[in-house]
C-alpha positions as CSV (number, residue, x, y, z in Angstrom):
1,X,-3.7,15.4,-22.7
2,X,-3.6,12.9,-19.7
3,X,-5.0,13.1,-17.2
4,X,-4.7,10.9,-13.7
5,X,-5.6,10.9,-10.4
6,X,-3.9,11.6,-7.2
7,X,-4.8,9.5,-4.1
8,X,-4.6,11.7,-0.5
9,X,-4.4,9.2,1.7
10,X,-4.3,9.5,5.4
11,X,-1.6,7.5,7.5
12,X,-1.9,7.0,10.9
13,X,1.0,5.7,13.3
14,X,0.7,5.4,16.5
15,X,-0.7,9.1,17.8
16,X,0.5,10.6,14.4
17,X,-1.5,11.4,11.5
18,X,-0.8,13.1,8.2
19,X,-1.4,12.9,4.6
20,X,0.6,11.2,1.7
21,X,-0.5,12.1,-2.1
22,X,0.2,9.3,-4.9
23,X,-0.9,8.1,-8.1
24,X,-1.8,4.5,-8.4
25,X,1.5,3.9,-10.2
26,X,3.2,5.4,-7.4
27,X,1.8,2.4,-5.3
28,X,2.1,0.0,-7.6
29,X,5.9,0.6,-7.9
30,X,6.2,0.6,-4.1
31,X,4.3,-2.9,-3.9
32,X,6.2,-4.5,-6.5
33,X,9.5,-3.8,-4.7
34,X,7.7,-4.8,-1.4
35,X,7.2,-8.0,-3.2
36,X,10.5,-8.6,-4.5
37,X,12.1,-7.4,-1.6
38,X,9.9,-8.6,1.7
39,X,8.0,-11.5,0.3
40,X,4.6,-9.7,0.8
41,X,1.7,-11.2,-0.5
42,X,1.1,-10.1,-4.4
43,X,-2.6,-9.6,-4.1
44,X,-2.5,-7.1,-1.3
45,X,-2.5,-4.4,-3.2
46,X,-6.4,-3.5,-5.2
47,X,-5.9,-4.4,-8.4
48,X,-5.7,-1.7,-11.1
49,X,-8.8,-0.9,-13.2
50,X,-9.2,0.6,-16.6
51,X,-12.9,1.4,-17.0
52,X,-14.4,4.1,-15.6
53,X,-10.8,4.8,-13.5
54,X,-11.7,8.1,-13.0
55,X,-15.1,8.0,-12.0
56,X,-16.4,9.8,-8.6
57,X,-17.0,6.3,-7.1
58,X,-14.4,4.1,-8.1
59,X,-11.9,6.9,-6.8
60,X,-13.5,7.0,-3.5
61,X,-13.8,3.1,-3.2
62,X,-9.9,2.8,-4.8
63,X,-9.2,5.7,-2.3
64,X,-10.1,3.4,0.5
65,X,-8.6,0.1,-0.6
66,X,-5.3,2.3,-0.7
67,X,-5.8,3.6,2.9
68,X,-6.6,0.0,3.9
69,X,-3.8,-1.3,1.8
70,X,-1.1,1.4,3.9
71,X,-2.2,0.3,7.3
72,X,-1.6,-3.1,6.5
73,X,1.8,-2.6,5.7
74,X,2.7,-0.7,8.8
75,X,0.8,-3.5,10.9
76,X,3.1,-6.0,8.6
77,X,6.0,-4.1,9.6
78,X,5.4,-2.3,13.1
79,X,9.2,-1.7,14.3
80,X,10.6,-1.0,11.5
81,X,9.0,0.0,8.0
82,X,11.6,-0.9,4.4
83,X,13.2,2.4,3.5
84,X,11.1,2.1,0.4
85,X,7.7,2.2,2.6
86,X,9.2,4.8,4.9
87,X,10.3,7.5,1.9
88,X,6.4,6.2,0.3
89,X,4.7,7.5,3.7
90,X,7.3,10.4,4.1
91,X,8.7,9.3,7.3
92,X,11.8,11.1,7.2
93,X,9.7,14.7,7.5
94,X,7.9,13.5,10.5
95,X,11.1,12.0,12.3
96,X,12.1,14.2,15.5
C-alpha cells in the first residue's frame, strides 16, 4: 500500500482566491521545469524530506513552505505566469 499526501494550497491573485490540491511530486515536477525553462532559483522550492513525511506537523509546516513557495512564483512572474505554472494553479478554470 502507499500512501502520500495531498497539499491544498490556497492561491491568491489579485482579489481571487481558490484552492489547488498537489502531491509534493507534483511540485517538484513543476519546479524542475521552472528551472530548466525560466532560470528560477533551484533552492526555492522546500526541500523533500523522508522521515516522519507524513507526520501532522511536518505536513502543516511543508503545507506552508508550499503556499509560500506559490506566491513567490506569481510575484516572480506577475503579468504573465509559464503555461506550466498557469495549468499547476489551474488558471484556465478561473479565466473569464
Amino acid at each position: 500500500i502507499y500512501s502520500f499526501q495531498v497539499y491544498v494550497i490556497q492561491v491568491s491573485v489579485g482579489n481571487h482566491q481558490w484552492t489547488v490540491k498537489h502531491r509534493y511530486s507534483d511540485f517538484h515536477d513543476l519546479h524542475e521545469k521552472l528551472v530548466s525553462e525560466k532560470k528560477i532559483d533551484k533552492n526555492l522550492l522546500p526541500p523533500k524530506k523522508i522521515i516522519g513525511k507524513n507526520s501532522k506537523s511536518l505536513v502543516e509546516k511543508r503545507q506552508k513552505e508550499l503556499e509560500v513557495y506559490l506566491q513567490t512564483l506569481l510575484v516572480k512572474f506577475p503579468v504573465t505566469a509559464p503555461k506550466v505554472l498557469s495549468r499547476f494553479l489551474h488558471f484556465h478554470l478561473y479565466v473569464s
